[in-house]
C-alpha positions in Angstrom: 35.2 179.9 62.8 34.3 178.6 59.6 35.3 175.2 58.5 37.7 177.1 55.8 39.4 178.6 58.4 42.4 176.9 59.9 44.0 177.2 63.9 47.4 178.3 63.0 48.0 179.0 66.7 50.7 178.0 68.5 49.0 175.9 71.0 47.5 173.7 68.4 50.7 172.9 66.6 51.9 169.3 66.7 54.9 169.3 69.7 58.1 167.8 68.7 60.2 166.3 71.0 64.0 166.7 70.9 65.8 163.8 71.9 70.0 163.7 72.3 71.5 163.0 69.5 73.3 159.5 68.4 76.7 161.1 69.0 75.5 162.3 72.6 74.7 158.8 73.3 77.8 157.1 71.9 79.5 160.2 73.6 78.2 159.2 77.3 78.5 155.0 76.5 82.4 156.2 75.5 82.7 158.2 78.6 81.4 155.3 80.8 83.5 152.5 79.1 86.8 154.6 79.8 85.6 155.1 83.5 84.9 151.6 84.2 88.6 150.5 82.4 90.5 153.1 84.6 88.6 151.7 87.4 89.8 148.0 86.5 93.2 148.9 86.0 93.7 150.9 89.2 92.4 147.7 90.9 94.6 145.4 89.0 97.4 147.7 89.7 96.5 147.8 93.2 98.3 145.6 95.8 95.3 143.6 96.9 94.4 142.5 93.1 96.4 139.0 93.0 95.1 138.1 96.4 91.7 138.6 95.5 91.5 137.1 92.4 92.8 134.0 94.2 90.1 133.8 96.5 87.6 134.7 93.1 89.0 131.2 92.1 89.1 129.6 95.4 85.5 130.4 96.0 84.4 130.1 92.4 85.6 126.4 92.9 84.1 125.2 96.1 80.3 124.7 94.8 77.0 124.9 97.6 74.2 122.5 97.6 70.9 124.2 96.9 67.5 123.4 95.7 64.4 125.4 94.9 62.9 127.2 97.4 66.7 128.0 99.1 67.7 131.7 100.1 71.1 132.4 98.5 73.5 135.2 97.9 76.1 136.0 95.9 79.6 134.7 97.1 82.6 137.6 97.5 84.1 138.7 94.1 81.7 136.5 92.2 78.4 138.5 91.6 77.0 138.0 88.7 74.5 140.7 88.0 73.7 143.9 89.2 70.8 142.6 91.2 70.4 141.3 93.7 72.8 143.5 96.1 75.4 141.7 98.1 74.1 140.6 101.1 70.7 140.8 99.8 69.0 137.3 99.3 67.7 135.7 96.3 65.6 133.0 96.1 66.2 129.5 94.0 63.6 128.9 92.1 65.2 126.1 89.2 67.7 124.7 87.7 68.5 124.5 84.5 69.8 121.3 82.4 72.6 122.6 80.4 73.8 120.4 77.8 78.0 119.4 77.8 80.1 121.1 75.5 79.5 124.8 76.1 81.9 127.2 75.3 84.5 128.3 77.4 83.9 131.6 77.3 80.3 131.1 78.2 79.2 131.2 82.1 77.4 127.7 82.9 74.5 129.2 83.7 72.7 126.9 85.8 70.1 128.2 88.2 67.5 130.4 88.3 67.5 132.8 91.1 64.7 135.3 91.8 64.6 138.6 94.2 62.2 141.5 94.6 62.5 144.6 93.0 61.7 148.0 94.1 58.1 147.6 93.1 58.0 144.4 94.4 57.9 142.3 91.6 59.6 139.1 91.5 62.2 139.3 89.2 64.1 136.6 87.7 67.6 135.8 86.7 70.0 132.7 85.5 73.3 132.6 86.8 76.1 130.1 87.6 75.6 128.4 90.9 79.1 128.6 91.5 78.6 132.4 91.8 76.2 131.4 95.1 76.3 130.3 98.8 73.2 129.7 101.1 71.8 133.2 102.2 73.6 134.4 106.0 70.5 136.1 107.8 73.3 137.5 110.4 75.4 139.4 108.0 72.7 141.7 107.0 73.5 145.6 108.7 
């Protein structure tokens, strides 16, 4: 082939990839929002709801000791994140100094916790250390 000449075959055409669309996206995130609120208000509706957001509170307000180094899981109702599962232990690795006068609205975010993923890499979080209570070894199935 002469340099003149040009591969117009099909093989040697730039691929493009087609990706879905914006709408697509916004379509699924919709889909998923509505899913998760029906969710919510079946719970809320349910006659358990009150109960449990009771102990939320009740457990939310009785604080654990911990320090680095600690294994700790999430408390009932009050997990934070997706990871780590409940039941699963975490391990404390600081705490943080928060300043007074955060909002309200804001979680007090006060310890970071860290846990192994599925590759095995440490991975690390801050949460509230309300949200925690010292790791139970015997509750594990």
């Amino acid at each position: 082939m002469s340099d003149d000449m040009v591969d117009q075959s099909e093989e040697n055409q730039p691929k493009t990839l087609v990706a879905p669309s914006a709408p697509d996206f916004l379509t699924i995130f919709r889909q998923e929002e509505e899913a998760e609120l029906a969710k919510y208000k079946s719970y809320a509706n349910s006659a358990v709801y009150a109960d449990h957001l009771q102990r939320a509170l009740a457990s939310l307000q009785d604080p654990s000791e911990f320090q680095a180094g600690d294994l700790v899981q999430w408390k009932t109702f009050l997990r934070g994140a997706a990871y780590p599962a409940y039941g699963s232990p975490a391990i404390v690795v600081e705490f943080i100094d928060r300043a007074e006068g955060v909002d309200a609205d804001d979680e007090r975010d006060d310890v970071v916790i860290g846990y192994l993923n599925g590759d095995q890499d440490l991975r690390m979080i801050t949460t509230d250390s309300r949200r925690l209570t010292p790791w139970d070894a015997s509750a594990r199935k």
